[in-house]
NULONU-636335 format. One record per residue: residue in three letters; x, y, z of N, C-alpha, C in turn. Coordinates in steps of 0.02 Angstrom, whole numbers, padded with zeros to 5 digits, always signed. Each point is the difference from the previous one (the first is absolute). Layout:
% residues N
AlaXYZXYZXYZ
...
This chain:
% residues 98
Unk+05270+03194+08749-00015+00063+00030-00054+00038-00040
Unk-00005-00005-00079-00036+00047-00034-00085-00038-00001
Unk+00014-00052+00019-00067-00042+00008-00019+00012+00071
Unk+00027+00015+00050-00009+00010+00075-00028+00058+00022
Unk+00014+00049-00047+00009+00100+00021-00041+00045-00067
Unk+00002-00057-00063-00009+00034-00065+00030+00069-00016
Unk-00058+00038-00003+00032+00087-00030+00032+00042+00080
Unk-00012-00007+00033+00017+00012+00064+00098-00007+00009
Unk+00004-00045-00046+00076-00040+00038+00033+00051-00066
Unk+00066+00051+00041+00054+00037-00032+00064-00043-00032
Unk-00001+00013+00064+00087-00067+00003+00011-00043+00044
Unk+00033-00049-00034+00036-00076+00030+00079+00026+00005
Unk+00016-00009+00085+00059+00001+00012+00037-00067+00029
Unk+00063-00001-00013+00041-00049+00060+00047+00052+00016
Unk+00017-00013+00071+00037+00021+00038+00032-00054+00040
Unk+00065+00000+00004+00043-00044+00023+00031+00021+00051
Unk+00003-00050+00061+00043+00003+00085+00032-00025+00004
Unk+00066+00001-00015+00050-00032+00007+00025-00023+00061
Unk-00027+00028+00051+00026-00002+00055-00044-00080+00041
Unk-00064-00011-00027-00046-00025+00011+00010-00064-00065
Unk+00026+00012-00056-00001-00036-00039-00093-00033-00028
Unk-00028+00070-00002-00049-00007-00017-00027+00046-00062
Unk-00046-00039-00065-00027+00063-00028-00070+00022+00015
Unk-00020+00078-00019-00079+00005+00010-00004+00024-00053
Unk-00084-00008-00007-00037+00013-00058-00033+00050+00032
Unk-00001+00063-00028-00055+00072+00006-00029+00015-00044
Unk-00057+00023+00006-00044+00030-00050-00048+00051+00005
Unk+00011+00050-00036-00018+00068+00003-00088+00012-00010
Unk-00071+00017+00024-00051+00020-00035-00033+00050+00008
Unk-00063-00008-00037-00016+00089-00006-00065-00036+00072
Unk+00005+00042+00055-00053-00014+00014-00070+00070+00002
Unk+00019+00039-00044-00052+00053-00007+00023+00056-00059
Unk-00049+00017-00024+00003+00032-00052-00051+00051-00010
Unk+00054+00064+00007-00071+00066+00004+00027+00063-00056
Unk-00030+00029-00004+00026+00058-00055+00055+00050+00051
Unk+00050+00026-00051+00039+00047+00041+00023+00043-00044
Unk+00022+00056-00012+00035+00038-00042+00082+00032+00054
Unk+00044-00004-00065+00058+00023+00042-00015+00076+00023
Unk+00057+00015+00042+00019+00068+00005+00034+00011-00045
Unk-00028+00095-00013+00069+00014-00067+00051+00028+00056
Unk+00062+00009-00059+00069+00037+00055-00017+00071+00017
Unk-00053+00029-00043-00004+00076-00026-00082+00007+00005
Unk+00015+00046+00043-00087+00053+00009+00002+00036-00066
Unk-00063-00002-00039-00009+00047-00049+00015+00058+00011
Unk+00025+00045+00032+00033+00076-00008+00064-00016+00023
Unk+00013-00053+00003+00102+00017+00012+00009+00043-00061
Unk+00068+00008+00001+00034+00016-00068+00062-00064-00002
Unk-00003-00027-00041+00060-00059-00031+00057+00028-00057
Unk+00051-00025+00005+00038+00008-00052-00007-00052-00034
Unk+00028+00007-00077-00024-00028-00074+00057+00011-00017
Unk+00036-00064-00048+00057+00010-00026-00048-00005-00085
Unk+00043+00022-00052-00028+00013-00056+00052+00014-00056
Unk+00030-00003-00029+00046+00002-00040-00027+00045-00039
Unk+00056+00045-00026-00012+00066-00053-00035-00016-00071
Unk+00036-00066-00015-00024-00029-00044-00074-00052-00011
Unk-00032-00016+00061-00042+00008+00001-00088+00029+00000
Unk-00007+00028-00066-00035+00063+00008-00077-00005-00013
Unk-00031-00055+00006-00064-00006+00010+00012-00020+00078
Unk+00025-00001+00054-00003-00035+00073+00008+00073+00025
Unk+00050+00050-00044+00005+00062+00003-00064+00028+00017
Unk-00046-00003-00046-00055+00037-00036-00044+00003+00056
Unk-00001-00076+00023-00064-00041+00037+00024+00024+00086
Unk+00064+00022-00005+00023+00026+00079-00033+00066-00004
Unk+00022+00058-00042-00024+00062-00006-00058+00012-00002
Unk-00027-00072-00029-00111+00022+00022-00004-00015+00037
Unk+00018-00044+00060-00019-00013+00072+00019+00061+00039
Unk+00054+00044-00033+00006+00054+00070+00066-00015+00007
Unk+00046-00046-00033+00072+00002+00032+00042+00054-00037
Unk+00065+00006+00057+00042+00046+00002+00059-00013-00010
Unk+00047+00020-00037+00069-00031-00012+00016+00023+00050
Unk+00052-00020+00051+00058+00031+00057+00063-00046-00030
Unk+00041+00075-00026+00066+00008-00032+00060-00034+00055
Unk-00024+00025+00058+00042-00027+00039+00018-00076+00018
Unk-00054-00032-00014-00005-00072+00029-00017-00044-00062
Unk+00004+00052-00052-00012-00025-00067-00061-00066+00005
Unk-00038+00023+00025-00099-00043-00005-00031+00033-00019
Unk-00062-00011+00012-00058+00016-00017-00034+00003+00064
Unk-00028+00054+00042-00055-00021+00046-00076+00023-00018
Unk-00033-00055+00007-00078+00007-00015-00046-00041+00076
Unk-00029+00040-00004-00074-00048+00063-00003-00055-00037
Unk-00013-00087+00064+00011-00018-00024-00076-00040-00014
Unk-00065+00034+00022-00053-00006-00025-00010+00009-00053
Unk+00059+00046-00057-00002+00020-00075+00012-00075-00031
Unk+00048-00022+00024+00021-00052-00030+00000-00071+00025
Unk-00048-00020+00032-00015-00057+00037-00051-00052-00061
Unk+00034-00059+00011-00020-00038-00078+00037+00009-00058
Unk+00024+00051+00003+00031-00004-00073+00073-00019-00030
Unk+00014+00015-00024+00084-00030-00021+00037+00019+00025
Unk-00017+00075+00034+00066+00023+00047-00011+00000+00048
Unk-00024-00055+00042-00006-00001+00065+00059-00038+00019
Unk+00026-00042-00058+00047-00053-00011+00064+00044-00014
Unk+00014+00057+00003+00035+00054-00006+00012+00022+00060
Unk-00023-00012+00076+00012+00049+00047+00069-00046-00002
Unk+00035+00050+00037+00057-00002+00036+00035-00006+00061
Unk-00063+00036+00046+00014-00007+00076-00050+00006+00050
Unk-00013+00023+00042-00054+00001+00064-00001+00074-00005
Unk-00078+00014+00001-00025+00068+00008+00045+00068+00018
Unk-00003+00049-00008+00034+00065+00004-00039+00059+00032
């Protein structure tokens, strides 16, 4: 197969019919390749929640220069999440826009 398809060929499957008492061979390829960028989950002016631990106090620091806000109630952090897109606490949100 890798001599047949080269860089093109993903995967080699078998799949079995029992009913048929037959196996097949499938195989997956690329047949095109163009540039794409994902979608993000978050428009740069949402606001996201940020979890952050008290004891964390440089993630602290780096929330309070973007513009975030402690809410006592829900015990997060909400900041835009154009403040923090790329950075370490993006890996910090918590949920879907607010």
């Amino acid at each position: 197969m890798v001599e047949k398809y080269c860089d093109a060929l993903l995967y080699v499957r078998y799949r079995y019919d029992p009913g048929r008492g037959v196996r097949l061979k499938t195989v997956e390829l690329v047949v095109e390749e163009k540039p794409w960028r994902p979608r993000t989950r978050f428009r740069e002016e949402d606001m996201v929640k940020v979890t952050v631990a008290y004891s964390e106090q440089d993630l602290r620091i780096k929330l309070k220069a973007a513009g975030g806000i402690w809410d006592p109630e829900d015990r997060v952090w909400q900041v835009r999440y154009g403040a923090i897109r790329g950075t370490e606490l993006e890996g910090r949100i918590v949920d879907e826009p607010g």
